[in-house]
C-alpha positions as CSV (number, residue, x, y, z in Angstrom):
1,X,8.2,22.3,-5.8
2,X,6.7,25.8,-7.1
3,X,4.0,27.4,-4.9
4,X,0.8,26.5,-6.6
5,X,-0.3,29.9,-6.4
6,X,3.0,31.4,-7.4
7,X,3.0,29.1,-10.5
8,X,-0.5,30.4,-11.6
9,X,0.9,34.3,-10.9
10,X,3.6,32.9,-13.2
11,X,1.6,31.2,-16.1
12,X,-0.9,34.8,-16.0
13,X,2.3,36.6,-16.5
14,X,3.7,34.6,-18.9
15,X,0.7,33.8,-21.1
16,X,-0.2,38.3,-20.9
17,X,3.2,38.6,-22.3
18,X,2.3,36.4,-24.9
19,X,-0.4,38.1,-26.1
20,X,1.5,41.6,-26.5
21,X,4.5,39.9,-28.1
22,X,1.9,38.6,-30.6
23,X,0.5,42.0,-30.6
24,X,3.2,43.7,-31.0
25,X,5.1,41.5,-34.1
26,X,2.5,39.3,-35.6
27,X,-0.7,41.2,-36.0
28,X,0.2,43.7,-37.8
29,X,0.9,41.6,-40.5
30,X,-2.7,40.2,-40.5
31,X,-4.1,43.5,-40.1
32,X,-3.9,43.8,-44.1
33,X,-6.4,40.9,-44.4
34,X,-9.4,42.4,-45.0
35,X,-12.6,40.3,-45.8
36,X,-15.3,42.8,-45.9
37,X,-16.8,41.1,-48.7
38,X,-18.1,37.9,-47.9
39,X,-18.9,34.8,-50.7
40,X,-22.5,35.2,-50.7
41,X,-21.9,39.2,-51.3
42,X,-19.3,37.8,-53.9
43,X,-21.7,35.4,-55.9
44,X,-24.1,38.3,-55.7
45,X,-21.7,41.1,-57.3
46,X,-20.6,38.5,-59.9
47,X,-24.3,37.7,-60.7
48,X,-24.9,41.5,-61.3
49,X,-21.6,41.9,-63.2
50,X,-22.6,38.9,-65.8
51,X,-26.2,40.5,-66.5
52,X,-25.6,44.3,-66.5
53,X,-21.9,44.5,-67.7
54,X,-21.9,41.4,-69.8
55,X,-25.4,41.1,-71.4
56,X,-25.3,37.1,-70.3
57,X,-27.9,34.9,-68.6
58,X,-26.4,32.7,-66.2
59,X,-29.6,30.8,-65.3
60,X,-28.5,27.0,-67.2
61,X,-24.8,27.7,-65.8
62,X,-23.6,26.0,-62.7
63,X,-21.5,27.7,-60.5
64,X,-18.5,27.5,-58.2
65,X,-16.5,30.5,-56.1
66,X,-13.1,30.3,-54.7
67,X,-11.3,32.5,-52.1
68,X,-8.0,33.3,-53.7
69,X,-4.6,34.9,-52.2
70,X,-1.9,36.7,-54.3
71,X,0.9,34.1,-53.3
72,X,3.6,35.1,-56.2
73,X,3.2,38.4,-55.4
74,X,3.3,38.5,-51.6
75,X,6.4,36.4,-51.9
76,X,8.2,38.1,-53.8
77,X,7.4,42.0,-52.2
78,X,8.2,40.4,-48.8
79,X,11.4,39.2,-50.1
80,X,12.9,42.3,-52.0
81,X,11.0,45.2,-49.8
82,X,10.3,43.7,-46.2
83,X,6.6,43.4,-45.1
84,X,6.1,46.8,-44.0
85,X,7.2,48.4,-47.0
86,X,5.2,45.5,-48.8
87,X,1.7,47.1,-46.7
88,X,2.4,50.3,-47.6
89,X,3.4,49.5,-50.7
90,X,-0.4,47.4,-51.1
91,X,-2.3,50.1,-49.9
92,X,-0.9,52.9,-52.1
93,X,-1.6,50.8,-55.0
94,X,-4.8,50.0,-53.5
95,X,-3.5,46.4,-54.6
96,X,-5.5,43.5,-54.0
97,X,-3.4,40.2,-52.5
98,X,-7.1,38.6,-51.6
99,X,-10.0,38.7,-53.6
100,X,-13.0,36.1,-55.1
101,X,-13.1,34.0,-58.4
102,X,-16.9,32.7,-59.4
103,X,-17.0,30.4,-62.0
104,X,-19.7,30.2,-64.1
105,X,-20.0,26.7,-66.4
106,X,-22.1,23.8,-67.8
107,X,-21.1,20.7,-68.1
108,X,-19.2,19.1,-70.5
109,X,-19.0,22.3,-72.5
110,X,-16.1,24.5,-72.4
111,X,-17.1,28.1,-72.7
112,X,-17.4,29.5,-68.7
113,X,-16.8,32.6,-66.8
114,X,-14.6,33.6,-64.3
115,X,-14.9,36.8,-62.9
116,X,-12.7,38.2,-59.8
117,X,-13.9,40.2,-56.7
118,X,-11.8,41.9,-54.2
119,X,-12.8,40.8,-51.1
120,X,-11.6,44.4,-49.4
121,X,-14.0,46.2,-51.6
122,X,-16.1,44.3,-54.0
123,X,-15.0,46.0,-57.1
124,X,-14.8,43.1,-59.8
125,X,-10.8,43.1,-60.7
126,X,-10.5,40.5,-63.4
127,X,-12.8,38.5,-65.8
128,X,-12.1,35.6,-68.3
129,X,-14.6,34.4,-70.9
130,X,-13.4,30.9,-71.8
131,X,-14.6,30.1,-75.2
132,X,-14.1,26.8,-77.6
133,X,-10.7,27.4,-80.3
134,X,-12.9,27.7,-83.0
135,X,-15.4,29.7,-82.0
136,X,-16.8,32.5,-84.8
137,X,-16.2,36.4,-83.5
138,X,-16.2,39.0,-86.2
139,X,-12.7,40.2,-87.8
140,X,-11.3,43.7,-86.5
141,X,-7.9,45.1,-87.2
142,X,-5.4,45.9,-84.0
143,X,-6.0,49.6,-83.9
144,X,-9.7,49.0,-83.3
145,X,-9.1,46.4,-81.0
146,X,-6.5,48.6,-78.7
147,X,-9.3,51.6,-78.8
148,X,-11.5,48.8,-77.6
149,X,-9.1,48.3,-74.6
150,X,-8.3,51.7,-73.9
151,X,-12.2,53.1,-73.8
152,X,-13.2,49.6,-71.4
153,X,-10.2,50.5,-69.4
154,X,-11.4,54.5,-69.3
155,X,-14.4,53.8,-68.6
156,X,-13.8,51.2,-65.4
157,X,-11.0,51.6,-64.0
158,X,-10.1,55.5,-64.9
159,X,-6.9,54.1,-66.7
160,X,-4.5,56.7,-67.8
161,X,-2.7,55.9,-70.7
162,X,0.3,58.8,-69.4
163,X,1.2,56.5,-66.8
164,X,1.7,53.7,-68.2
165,X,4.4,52.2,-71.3
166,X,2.8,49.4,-73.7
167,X,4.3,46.5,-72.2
168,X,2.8,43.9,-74.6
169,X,0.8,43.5,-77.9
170,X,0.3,40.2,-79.2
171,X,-2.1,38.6,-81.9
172,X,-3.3,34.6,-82.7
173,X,-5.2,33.3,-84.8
174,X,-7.8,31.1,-84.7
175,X,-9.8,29.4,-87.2
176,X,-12.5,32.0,-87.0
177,X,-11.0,35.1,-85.5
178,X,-8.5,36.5,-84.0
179,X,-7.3,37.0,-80.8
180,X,-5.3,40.3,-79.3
181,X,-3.6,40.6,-76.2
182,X,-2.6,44.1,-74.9
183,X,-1.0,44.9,-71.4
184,X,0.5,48.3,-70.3
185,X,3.0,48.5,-67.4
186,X,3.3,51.0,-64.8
187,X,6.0,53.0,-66.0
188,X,6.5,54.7,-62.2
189,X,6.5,51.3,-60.3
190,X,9.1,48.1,-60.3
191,X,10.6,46.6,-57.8
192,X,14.1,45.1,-58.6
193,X,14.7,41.1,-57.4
194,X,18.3,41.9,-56.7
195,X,20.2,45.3,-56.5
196,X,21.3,43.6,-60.2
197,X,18.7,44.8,-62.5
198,X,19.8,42.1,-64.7
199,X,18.2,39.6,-62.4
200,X,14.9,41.0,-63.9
201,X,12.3,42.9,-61.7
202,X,8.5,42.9,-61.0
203,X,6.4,45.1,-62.9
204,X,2.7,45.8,-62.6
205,X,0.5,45.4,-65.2
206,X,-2.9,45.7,-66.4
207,X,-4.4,43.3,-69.3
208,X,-6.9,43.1,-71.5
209,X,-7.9,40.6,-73.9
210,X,-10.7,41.8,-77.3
211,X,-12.1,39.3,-79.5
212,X,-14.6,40.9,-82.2
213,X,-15.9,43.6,-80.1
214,X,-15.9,41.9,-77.1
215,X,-13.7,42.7,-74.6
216,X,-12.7,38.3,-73.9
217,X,-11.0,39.3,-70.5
218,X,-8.9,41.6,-68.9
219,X,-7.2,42.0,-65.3
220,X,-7.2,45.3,-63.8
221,X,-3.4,45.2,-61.9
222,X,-1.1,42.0,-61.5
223,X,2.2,41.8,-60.8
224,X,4.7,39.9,-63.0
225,X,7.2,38.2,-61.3
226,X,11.3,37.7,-62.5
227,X,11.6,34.4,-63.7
228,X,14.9,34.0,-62.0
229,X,12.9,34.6,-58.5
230,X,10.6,32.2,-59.1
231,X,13.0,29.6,-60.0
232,X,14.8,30.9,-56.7
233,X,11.2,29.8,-54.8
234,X,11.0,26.5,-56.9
235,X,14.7,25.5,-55.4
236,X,13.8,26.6,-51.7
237,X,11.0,24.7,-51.5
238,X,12.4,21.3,-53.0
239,X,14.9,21.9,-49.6
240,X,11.6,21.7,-47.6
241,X,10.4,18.7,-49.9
242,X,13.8,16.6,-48.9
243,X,13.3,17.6,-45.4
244,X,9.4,16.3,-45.4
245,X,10.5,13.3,-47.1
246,X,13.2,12.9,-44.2
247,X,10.2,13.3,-41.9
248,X,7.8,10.9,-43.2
249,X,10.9,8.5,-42.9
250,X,10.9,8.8,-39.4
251,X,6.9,9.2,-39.1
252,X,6.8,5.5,-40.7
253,X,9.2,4.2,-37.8
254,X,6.8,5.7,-35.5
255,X,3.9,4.2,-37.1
256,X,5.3,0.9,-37.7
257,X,7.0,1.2,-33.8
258,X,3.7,1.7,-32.7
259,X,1.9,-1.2,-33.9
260,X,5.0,-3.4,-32.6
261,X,3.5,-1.6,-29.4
262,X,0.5,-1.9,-29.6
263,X,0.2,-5.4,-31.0
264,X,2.5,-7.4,-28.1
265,X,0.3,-5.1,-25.7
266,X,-3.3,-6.0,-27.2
267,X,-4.5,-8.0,-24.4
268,X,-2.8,-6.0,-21.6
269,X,-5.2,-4.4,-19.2
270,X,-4.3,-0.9,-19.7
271,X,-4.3,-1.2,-24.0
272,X,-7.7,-3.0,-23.4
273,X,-9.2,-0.4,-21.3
274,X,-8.6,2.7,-23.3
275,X,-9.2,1.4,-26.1
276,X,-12.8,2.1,-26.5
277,X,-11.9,6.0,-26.0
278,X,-9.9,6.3,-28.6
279,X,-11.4,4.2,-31.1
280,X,-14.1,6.9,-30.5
281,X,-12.0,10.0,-31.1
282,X,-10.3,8.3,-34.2
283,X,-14.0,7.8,-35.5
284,X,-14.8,11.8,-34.7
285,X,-11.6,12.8,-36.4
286,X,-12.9,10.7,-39.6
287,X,-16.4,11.8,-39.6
288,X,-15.5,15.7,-38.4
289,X,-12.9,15.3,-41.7
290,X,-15.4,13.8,-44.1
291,X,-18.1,16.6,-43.3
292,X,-15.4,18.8,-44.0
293,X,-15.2,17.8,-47.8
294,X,-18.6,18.5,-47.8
295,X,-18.6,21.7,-46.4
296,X,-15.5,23.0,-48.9
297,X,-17.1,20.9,-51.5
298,X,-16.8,24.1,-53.7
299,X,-13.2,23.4,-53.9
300,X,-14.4,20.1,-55.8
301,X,-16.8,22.1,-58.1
302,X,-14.3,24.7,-59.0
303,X,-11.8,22.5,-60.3
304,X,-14.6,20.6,-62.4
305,X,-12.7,19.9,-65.8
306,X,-15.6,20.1,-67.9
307,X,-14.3,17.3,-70.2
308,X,-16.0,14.7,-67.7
309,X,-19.2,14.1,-66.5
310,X,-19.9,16.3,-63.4
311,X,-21.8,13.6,-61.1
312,X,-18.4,10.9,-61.6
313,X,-15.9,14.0,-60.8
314,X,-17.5,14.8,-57.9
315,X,-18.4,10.9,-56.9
316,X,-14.5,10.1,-57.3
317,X,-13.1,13.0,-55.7
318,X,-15.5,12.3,-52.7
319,X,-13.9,8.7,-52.3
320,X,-10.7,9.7,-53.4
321,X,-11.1,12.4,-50.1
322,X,-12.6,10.0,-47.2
323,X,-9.6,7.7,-47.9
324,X,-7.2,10.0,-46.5
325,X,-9.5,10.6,-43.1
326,X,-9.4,7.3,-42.7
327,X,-6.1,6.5,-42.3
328,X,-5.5,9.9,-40.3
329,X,-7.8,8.2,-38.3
330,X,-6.0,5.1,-37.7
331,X,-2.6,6.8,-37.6
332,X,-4.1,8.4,-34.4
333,X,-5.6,5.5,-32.8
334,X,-2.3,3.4,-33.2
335,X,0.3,5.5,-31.2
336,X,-2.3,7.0,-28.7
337,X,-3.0,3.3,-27.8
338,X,0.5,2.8,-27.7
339,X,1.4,5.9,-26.1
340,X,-1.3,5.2,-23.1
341,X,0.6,1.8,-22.5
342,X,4.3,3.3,-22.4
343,X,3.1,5.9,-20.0
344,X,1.6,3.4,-17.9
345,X,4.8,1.6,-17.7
346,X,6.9,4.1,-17.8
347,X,5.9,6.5,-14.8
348,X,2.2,5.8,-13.6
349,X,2.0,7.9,-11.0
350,X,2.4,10.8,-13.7
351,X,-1.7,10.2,-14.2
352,X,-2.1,13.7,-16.1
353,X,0.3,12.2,-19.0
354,X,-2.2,10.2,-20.5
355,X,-6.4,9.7,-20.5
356,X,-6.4,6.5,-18.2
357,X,-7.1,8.6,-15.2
358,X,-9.8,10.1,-16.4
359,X,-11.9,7.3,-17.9
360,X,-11.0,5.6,-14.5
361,X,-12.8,8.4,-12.6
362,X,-14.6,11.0,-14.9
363,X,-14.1,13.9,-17.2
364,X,-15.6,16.3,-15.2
365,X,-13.5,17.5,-12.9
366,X,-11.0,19.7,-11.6
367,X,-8.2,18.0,-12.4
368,X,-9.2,18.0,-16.2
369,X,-10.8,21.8,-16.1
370,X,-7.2,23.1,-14.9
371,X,-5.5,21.4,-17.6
372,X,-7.6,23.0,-20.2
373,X,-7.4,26.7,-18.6
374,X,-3.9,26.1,-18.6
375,X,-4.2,25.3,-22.3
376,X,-5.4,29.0,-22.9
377,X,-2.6,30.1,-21.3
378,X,0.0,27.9,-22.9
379,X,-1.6,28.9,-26.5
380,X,-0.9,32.6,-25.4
381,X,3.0,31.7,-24.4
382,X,3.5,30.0,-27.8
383,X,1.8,32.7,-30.1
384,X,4.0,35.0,-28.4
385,X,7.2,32.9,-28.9
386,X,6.4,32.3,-31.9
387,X,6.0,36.0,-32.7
388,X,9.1,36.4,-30.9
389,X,10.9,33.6,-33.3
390,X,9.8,35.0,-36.8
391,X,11.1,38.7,-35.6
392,X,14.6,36.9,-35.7
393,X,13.7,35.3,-38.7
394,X,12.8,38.4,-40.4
395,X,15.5,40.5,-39.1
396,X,18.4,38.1,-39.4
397,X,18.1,34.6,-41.7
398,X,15.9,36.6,-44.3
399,X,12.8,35.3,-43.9
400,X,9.0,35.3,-45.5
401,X,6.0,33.6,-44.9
402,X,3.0,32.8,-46.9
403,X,-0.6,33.5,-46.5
404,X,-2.2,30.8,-49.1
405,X,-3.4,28.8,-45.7
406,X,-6.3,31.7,-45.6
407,X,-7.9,30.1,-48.6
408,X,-7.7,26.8,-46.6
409,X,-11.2,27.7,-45.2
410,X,-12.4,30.4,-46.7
411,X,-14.5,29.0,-49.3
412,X,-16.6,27.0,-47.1
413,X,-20.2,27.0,-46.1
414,X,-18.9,27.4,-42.6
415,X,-15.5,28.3,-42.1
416,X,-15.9,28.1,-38.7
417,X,-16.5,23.9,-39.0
418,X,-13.4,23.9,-40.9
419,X,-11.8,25.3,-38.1
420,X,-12.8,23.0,-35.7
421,X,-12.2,19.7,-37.7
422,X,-8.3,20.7,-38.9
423,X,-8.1,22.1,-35.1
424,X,-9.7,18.6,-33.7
425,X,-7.7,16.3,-36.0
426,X,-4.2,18.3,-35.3
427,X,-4.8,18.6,-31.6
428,X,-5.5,15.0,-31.0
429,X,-3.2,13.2,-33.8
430,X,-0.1,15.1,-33.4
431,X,0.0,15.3,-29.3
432,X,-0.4,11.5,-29.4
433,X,1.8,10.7,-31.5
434,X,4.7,13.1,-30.5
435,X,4.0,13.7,-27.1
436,X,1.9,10.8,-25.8
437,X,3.4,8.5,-27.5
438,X,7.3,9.7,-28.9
439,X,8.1,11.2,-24.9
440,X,7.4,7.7,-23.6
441,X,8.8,5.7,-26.4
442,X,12.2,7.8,-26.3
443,X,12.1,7.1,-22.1
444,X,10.9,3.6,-22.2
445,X,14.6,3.0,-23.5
446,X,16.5,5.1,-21.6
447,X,16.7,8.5,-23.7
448,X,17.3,11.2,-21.0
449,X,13.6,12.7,-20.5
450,X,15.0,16.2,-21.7
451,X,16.2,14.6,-24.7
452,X,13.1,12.9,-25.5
453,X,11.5,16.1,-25.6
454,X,14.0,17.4,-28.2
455,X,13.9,14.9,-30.1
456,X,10.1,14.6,-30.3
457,X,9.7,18.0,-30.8
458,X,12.4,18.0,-33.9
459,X,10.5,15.5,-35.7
460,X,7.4,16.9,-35.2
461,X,8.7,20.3,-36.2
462,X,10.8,19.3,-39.5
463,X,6.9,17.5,-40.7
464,X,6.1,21.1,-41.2
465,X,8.8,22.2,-43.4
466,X,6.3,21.4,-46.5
467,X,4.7,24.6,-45.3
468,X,5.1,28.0,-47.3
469,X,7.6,29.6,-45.1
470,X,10.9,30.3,-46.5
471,X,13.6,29.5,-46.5
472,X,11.9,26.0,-45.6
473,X,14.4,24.6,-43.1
474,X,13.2,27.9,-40.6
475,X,9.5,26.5,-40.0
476,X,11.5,23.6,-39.1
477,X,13.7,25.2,-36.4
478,X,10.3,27.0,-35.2
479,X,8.1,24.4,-34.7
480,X,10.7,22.4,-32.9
481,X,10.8,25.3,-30.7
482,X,7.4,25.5,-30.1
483,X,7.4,21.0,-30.2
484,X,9.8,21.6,-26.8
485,X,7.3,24.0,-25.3
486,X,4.5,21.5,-25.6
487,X,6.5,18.8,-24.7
488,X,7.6,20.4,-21.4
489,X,4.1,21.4,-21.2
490,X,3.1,17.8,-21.3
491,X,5.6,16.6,-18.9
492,X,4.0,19.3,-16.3
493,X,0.5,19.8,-16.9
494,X,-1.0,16.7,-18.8
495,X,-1.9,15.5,-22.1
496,X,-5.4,17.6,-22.0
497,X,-3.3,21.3,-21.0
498,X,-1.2,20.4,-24.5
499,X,-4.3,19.4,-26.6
500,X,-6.4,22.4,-25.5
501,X,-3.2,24.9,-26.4
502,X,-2.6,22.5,-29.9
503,X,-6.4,23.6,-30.5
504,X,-6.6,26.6,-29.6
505,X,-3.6,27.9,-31.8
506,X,-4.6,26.2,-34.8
507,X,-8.4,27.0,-34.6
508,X,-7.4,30.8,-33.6
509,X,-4.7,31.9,-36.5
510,X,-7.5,29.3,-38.7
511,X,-10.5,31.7,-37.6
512,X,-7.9,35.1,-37.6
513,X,-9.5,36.4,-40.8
514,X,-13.2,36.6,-39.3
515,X,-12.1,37.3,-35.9
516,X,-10.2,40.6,-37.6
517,X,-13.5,41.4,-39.4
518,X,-16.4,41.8,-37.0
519,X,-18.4,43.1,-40.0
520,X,-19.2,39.9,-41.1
521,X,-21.4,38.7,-38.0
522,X,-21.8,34.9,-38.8
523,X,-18.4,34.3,-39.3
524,X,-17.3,36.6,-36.6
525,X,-18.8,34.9,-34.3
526,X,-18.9,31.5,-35.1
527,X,-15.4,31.9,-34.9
528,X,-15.6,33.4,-31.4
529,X,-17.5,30.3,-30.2
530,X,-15.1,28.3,-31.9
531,X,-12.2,28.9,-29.8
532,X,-14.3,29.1,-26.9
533,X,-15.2,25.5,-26.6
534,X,-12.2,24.4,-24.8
535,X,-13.6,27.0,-22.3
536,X,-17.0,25.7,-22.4
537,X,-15.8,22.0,-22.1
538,X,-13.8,23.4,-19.1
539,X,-16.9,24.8,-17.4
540,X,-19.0,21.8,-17.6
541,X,-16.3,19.8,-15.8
542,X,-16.5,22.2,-12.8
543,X,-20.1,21.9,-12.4
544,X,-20.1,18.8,-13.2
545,X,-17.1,18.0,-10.9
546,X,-17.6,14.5,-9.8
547,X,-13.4,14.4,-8.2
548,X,-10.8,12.2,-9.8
549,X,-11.4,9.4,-7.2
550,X,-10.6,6.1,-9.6
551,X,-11.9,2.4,-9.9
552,X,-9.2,0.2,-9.6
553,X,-7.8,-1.4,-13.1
554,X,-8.5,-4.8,-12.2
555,X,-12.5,-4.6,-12.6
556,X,-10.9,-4.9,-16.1
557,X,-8.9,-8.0,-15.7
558,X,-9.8,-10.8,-17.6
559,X,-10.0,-14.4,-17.0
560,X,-6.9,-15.4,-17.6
561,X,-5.4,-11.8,-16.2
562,X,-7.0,-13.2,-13.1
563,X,-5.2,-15.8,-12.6
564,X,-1.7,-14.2,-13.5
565,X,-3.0,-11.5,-10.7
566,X,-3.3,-14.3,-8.1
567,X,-0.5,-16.5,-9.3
568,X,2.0,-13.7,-9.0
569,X,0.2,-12.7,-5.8
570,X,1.1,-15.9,-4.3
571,X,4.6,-15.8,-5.6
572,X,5.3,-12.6,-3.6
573,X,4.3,-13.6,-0.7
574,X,7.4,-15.7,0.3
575,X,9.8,-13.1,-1.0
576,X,12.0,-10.3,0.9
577,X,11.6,-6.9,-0.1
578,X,15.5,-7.1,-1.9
579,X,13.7,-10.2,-3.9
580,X,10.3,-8.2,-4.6
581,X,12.5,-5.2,-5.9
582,X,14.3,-7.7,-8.6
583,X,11.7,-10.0,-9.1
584,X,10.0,-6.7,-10.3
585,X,12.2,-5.6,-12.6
586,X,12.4,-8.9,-14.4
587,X,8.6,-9.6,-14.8
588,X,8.8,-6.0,-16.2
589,X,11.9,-6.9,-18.8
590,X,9.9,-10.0,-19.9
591,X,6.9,-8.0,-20.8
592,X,4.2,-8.7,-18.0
593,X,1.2,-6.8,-17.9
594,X,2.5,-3.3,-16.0
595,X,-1.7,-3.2,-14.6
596,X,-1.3,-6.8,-12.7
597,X,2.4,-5.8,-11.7
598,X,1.1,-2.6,-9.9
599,X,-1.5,-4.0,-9.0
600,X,0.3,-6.4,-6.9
601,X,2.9,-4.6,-5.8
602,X,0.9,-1.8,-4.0
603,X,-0.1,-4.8,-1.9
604,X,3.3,-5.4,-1.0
């Protein structure tokens, strides 16, 4: 057995190296996230733009904003050119990958206005003015329509018609006017999909719409992406949607496994017991998930179709988003009950393996706070490998990631709450069910405890191969990594160390953006408070610190549990110690309570 001390020299060094790893491979590419401009500073450019630039009152329209990311584009730069070339590439264009949409509507009628931001600088990038098909604007010819483009273009954006080539120049007509389209490429910048220009290759563009004399909408620089890459992407990620289905296979076995479980276990002592506690947590993950919707709710509001009444959209999209908390809810309760009962059974005196320990004594103490600073420490370790991992990606299997998750959050009221809920329902539903529970399962029948780890960790792992990292099958390979980290984890330090380390990594890469940008305070350091709860929790327990001396399980026993207990007690007590060994062993093949077994046989 490691020196106690030596182990914590160990887990410092370990979790320091961590953090440089991360440093050193994985922040750099956040470093080009830049949030300066917040969504209240957003609404309030957009609100200026509409009244100065546009001439329109927006007082009897509604409103909605979204934080958007650049997905196509970031794809595809990271695939052809590599990410650093892709930032230096960004910042010469002064190219924005993250930026703002307000939406500007009334219900049930379809003219509305969308304008962009960039979040980096709040210079407004794009706008559309949706209008009906056959609404009036007076007749112009093309030549005065392009002049129209080119002086709006001059005038905001200093656009230089020498460096560009006329890249489009359409015209449709309408029943009362007519529409025309002009966009100009770049004529210094593309960027080939393959080293085959006849694959087709990305070119930058700027757009602009006129109707009448109005200029109808126009977006200052986009990239347009080869079709052949994007049917490349398309193909990649059905891979990842055979290997989720694959997954969800295996996650209903689980599921249905556990209520096997937990059903010919309902009346056991230790199922009974716990019970209560994580009834409780299943009932925080629904109600810390159902605020959630509340708190993104302009998610909801800006993917109104304005072809419905507002208040039944937003009614059935409410219901239609409980449901799914609710049986996230019960898919936790299910296999951490079970879980807690296989652990039991399968190695009790392993107490930090499951939450039966604690509710026997308390919370606060020692025991628990060591678990959660390890949990810092252990979230350090797997940042790092995981920097470490998606360097080898990168270098050698050709990889990319995605950064769509950032608009996960970002358009809530508090981004911060968002962080705790997804890091609160992750934490607790996945390390039940694939460490808690799966571990145990796998050993209850023999499966060599090392290879219960693997193979909890590759399920776990190939469930997130519906994520945005490509190819698809990698995120598989490097969560199972990281699943086989936690699960060793587990094994040595306790349910709580891997649910602290689960939270923190989750609520941490979540709260990155804000964390990066200490400009906007509120969300800097909400997010700072955030991923300091663990910590907090963690305190309170050594104050608190009330020892992990426990009651004994059978103040629990039933009536009838009772009776088993003295029956059985009876029964041993005209037995050898060869018989007690066997007779063991065959009350635990036909299913007898593991609590009154133990009980019993601690007597004995």
């Amino acid at each position: 057995m490691m020196n106690k001390r030596l182990e914590w020299v160990l887990l410092l060094i370990l979790a320091a190296g961590g953090v440089f790893l991360w440093c050193r491979f994985s922040l750099p590419r956040y470093q080009s996230i830049d949030l300066s401009i917040g969504q209240a500073k957003a609404v309030e450019i957009s609100k200026e733009f509409m009244k100065t630039q546009r001439g329109v009152d927006i007082s009897g329209y509604k409103m909605a904003v979204m934080f958007n990311v650049d997905e196509d584009t970031d794809r595809y730069l990271q695939k052809t050119i590599g990410n650093r070339l892709e930032q230096e590439l960004i910042r010469r264009l002064h190219y924005d990958l993250f930026y703002w949409v307000v939406r500007f509507f009334k219900e049930k009628q379809k003219e509305e206005f969308k304008v962009a931001i960039s979040s980096a600088t709040g210079e407004v990038i794009g706008f559309n003015h949706i209008i009906e098909d056959t609404a009036w604007r007076p007749s112009i010819d093309k030549d005065k329509a392009r002049q129209i483009a080119f002086t709006f273009l001059k005038n905001t954006f200093a656009f230089d018609p020498a460096q560009y080539i006329i890249h489009g120049d359409e015209t449709k007509k309408y029943d009362n006017r007519l529409d025309y389209a002009f966009s100009w490429q770049d004529k210094d910048l593309d960027v080939p999909w393959t080293k085959s220009r006849e694959k087709g290759h990305a070119k930058l563009l700027t757009d602009v719409t006129v109707s009448g004399n109005e200029v109808l909408s126009f977006d200052k620089s986009q990239f347009e992406i080869p079709d052949g890459f994007n049917r490349y992407v398309d193909n990649l990620v059905q891979t990842g949607d055979i290997l989720t289905l694959v997954f969800r296979l295996f996650y209903l076995a689980l599921i249905t496994i556990a209520i096997v479980v937990v059903v010919n276990r309902k009346q056991q002592v230790v199922a009974r017991f716990v019970k209560p506690f994580y009834v409780g947590i299943g009932t925080g993950i629904f109600f810390l998930m159902t605020l959630d919707v509340i708190n993104t709710y302009q998610d909801l509001l800006f993917n109104y179709p304005t072809t419905q009444s507002l208040g039944v959209y937003l009614i059935r999209q409410l219901v239609e988003n409980i449901i799914g908390p609710f049986f996230i809810a019960v898919a936790f309760v299910l296999p951490a009950l079970a879980g807690e009962s296989l652990r039991y059974e399968n190695s009790p005196l392993e107490k930090n393996r499951g939450f039966l320990n604690a509710l026997l004594s308390s919370f606060c103490s020692i025991t628990i706070a060591r678990q959660i600073f390890i949990g810092y420490m252990a979230a350090a370790m797997i940042l790092g490998a995981q920097a470490i991992i998606f360097k080898l990606g990168f270098k050698y299997c050709g990889v990319w990631d995605e950064l769509s998750w950032l608009a996960q959050g970002s358009t809530a009221i508090i981004p911060a709450f968002t962080a705790v809920a997804i890091g609160f329902q992750a934490s607790f539903s996945e390390e039940a069910m694939f460490r808690l529970f799966a571990i145990n399962l796998f050993k209850k029948y023999g499966t060599p405890t090392l290879l219960a780890v693997f193979l909890s960790a590759a399920m776990w792992g190939f469930g997130h191969t519906g994520y945005e990292v490509f190819p698809m099958w990698f995120r598989g390979v490097e969560v199972t990594c990281i699943g086989i980290i936690m699960g060793i984890l587990y094994l040595r330090y306790g349910i709580a160390c891997v649910i602290a380390a689960h939270f923190l990594i989750d609520s941490f890469l979540f709260s990155l953006p804000y964390l990066l940008n200490p400009r906007g305070y509120f969300n800097f350091y909400s997010s700072l408070a955030v991923i300091s709860l663990p910590l907090l929790l963690a305190f309170i327990a050594l104050i608190y610190n009330k020892g992990t001396q426990e009651r004994p399980l059978s103040i629990s026993f039933n009536p009838q549990q009772q009776f088993n207990y003295g029956l059985l007690r009876e029964l041993c007590r005209s037995k050898a110690p060869e018989e007690l060994i066997v007779l063991k062993k065959d009350l635990e093949r036909h299913g007898w309570d593991a609590a009154i077994i133990q009980r019993v046989f601690e007597e004995f």
